[in-house]
C-alpha positions as CSV (number, residue, x, y, z in Angstrom):
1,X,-4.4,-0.7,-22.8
2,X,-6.9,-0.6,-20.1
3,X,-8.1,2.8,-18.8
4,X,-6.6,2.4,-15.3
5,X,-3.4,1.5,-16.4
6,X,-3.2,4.6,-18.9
7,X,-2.4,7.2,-16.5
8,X,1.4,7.0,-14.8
9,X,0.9,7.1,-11.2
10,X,2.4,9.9,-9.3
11,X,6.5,9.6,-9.2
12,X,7.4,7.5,-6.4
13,X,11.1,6.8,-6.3
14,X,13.6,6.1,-4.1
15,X,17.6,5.7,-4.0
16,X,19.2,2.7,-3.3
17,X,19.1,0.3,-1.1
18,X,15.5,-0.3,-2.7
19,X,13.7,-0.7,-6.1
20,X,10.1,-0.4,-6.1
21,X,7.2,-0.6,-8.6
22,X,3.6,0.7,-8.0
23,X,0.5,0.3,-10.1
24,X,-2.8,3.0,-8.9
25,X,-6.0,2.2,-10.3
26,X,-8.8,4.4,-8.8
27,X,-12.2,2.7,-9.2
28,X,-14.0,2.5,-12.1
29,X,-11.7,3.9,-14.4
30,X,-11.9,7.4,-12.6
31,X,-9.2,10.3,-12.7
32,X,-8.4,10.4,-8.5
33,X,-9.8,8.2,-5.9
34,X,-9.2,7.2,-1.9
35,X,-5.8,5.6,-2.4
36,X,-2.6,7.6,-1.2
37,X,1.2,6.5,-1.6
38,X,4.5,8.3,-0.6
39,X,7.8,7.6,0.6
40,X,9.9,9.9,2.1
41,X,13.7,9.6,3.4
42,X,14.8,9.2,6.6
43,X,18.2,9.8,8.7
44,X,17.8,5.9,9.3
45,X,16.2,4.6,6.1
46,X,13.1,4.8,3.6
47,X,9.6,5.2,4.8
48,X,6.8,4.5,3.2
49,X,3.1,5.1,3.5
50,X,0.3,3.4,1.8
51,X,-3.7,4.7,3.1
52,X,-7.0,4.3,1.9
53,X,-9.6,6.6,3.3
54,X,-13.0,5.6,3.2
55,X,-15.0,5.9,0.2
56,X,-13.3,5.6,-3.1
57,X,-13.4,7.7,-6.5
58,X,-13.5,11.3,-7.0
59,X,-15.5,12.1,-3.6
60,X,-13.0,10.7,-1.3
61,X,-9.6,11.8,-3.6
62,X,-9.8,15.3,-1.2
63,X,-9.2,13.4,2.0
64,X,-6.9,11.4,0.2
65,X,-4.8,14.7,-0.7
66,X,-4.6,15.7,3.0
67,X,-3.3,12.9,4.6
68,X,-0.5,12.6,1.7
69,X,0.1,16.3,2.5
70,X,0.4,15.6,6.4
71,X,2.7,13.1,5.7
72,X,5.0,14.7,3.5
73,X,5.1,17.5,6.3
74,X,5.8,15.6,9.2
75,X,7.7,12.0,8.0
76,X,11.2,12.7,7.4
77,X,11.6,14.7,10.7
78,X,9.9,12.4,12.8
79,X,12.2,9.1,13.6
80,X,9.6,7.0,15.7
81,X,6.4,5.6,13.7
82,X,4.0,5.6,16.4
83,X,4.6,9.4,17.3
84,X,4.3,10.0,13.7
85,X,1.1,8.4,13.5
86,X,-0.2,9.6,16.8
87,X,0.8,12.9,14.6
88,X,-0.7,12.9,11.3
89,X,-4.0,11.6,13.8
90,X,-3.8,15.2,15.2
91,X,-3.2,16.7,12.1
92,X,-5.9,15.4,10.4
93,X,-8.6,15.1,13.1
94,X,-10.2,19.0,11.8
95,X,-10.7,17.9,8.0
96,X,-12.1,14.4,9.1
97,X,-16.1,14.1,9.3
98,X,-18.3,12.3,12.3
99,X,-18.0,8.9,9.8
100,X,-14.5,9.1,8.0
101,X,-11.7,7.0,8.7
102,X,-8.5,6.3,7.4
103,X,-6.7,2.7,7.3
104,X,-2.5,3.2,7.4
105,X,0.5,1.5,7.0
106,X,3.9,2.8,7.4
107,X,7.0,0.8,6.9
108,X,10.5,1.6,7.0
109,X,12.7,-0.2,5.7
110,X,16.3,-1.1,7.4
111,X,19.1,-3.3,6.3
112,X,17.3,-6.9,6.1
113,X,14.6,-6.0,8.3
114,X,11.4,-3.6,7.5
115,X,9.4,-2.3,10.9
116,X,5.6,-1.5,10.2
117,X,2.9,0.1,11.8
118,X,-0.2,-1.3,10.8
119,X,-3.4,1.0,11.5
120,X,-6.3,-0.9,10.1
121,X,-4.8,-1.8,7.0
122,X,-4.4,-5.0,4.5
123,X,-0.9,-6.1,6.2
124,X,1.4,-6.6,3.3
125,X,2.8,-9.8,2.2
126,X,6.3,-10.9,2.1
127,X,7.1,-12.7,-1.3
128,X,9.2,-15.9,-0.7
129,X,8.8,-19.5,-1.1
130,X,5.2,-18.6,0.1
131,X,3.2,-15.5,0.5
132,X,3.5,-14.5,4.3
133,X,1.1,-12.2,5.5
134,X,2.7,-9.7,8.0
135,X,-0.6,-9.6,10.0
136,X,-0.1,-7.4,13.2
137,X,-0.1,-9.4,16.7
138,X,-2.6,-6.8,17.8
139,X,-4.8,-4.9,15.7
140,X,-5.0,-1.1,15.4
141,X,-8.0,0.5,14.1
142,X,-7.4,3.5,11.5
143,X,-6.7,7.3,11.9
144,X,-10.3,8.7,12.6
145,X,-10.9,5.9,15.1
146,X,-8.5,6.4,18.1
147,X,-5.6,4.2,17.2
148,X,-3.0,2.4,19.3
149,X,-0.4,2.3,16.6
150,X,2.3,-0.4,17.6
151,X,6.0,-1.4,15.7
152,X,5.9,-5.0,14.4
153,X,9.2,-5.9,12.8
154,X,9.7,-8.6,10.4
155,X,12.8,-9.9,8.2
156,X,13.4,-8.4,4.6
157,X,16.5,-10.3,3.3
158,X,17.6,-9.6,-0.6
159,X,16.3,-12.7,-2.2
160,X,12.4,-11.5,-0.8
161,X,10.0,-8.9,-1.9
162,X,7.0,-7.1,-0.2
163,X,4.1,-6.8,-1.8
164,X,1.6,-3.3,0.3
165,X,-2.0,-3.3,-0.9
166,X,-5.1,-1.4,-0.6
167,X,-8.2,-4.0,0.2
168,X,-9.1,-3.3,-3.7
169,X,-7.1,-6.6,-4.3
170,X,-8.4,-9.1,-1.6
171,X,-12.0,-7.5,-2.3
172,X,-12.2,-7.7,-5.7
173,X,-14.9,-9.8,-6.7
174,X,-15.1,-12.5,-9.3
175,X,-19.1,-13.0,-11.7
176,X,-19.7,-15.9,-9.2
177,X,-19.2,-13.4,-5.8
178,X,-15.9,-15.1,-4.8
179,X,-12.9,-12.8,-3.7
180,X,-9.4,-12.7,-5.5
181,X,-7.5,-15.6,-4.0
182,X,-3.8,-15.0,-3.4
183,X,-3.2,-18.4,-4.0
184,X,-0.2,-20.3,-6.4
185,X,-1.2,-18.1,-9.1
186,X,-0.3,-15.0,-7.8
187,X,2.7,-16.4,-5.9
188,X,3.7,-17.2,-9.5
189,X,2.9,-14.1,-10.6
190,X,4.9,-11.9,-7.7
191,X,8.1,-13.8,-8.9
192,X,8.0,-12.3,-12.5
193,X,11.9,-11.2,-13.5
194,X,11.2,-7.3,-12.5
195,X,8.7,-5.4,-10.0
196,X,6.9,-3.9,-12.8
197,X,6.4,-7.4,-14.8
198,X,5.3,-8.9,-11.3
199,X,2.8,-5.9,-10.8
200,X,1.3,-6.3,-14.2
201,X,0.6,-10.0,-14.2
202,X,-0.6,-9.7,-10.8
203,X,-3.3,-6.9,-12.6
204,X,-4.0,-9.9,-15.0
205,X,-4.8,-12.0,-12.4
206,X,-7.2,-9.4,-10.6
207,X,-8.6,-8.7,-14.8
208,X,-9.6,-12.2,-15.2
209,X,-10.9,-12.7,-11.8
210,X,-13.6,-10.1,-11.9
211,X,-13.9,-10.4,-15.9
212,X,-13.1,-6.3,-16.0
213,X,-10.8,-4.0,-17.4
214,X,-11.6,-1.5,-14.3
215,X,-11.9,-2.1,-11.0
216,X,-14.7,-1.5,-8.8
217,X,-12.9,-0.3,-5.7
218,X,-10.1,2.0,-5.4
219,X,-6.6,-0.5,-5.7
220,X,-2.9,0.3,-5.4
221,X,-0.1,-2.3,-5.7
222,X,3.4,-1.3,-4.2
223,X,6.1,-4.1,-4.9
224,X,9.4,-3.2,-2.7
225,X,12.9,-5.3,-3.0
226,X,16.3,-4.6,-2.2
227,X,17.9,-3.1,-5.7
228,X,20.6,-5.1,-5.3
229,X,18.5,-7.9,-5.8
230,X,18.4,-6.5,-9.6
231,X,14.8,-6.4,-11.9
């Protein structure tokens, strides 16, 4: 088994209404990096928060910490996205240096319908038919960088999943320089039976790409579907 996939990620669960899978691969084999993952419930529904803070490895797994630590403090109490962002920016602003930055995404998840604020992030991709980016209509830069943080809401129905990345996938980079496409292959690949299976062929995908068992960048995969949708 490759190194990166040896260690279990830190527990992540949630109760029903959704089942969720998540692969963490901190680059180049490493013990921590920049990636950060919660989720958290709410009086009206799951939340969940997916960052990457610049840098990646060991020397940006600190900042990584805080921001994971602000959230866990602040997320279940407060009901509106933007505040809570506008929050953990205030929170965070005395452990952030002249040059760090953090991209965000928050989502929380309602009956057929998921709400996300999208601060400089990879938006996440809604596995159907097709892979539909949920790009924001406006973009947001990340917590260091004075955000605007706005809701965009998007249908979830039971027969979908939602795939929330760090930019280790869509930067991964093949022997001829070429990014990981998220073309028919991994469509193919996000429709495996469970989120697990879908989340390990997608790493195959990202493995044969870049002709590594590592990956150079900091990566988390977080596959979301309704549990009644079973897997």
């Amino acid at each position: 088994m490759p190194a990166d996939r040896g260690r279990p990620p830190p527990a992540l669960t949630v109760e029903a209404p959704l089942a969720l899978a998540v692969r963490a691969s901190p680059a180049c084999g490493a013990p921590l990096g920049g990636d950060l993952y919660d989720i958290v419930r709410t009086p009206a529904g799951p939340r969940l928060v997916l960052g990457d803070v610049k840098g990646h490895g060991p020397d940006a797994a600190g900042l990584a910490a805080a921001v994971r630590t602000a959230f866990r403090e602040t997320a279940a109490t407060e009901e509106d996205p933007v505040r809570l962002v506008r929050l953990l920016e205030d929170r965070l602003r005395p452990v952030l240096g002249a040059e760090d930055f953090v991209s965000l995404l928050l989502a929380d998840f309602r009956p057929d319908e998921v709400r996300v604020v999208n601060c400089g992030h990879p938006p996440p991709l809604r596995v159907g038919r097709r892979l539909v980016p949920l790009a924001p209509t406006r973009p947001c830069t990340p917590l260091g960088l004075d955000p605007g943080p706005r809701v965009q809401r998007a249908a979830f129905l039971p027969d979908q999943r939602l795939l929330l990345h760090t930019d280790g996938l869509t930067e991964a980079r093949g022997v001829d320089g070429t990014m990981f496409p998220l073309d028919h292959r991994a469509l193919a690949a996000l429709h495996a039976p469970t989120p697990d299976q879908a989340l390990e062929q997608l790493l195959d995908l990202v493995h044969r790409h870049t002709g590594r068992t590592t990956t150079a960048d900091d990566l988390t995969l977080i596959m979301v579907q309704h549990s009644s949708a079973g897997g």
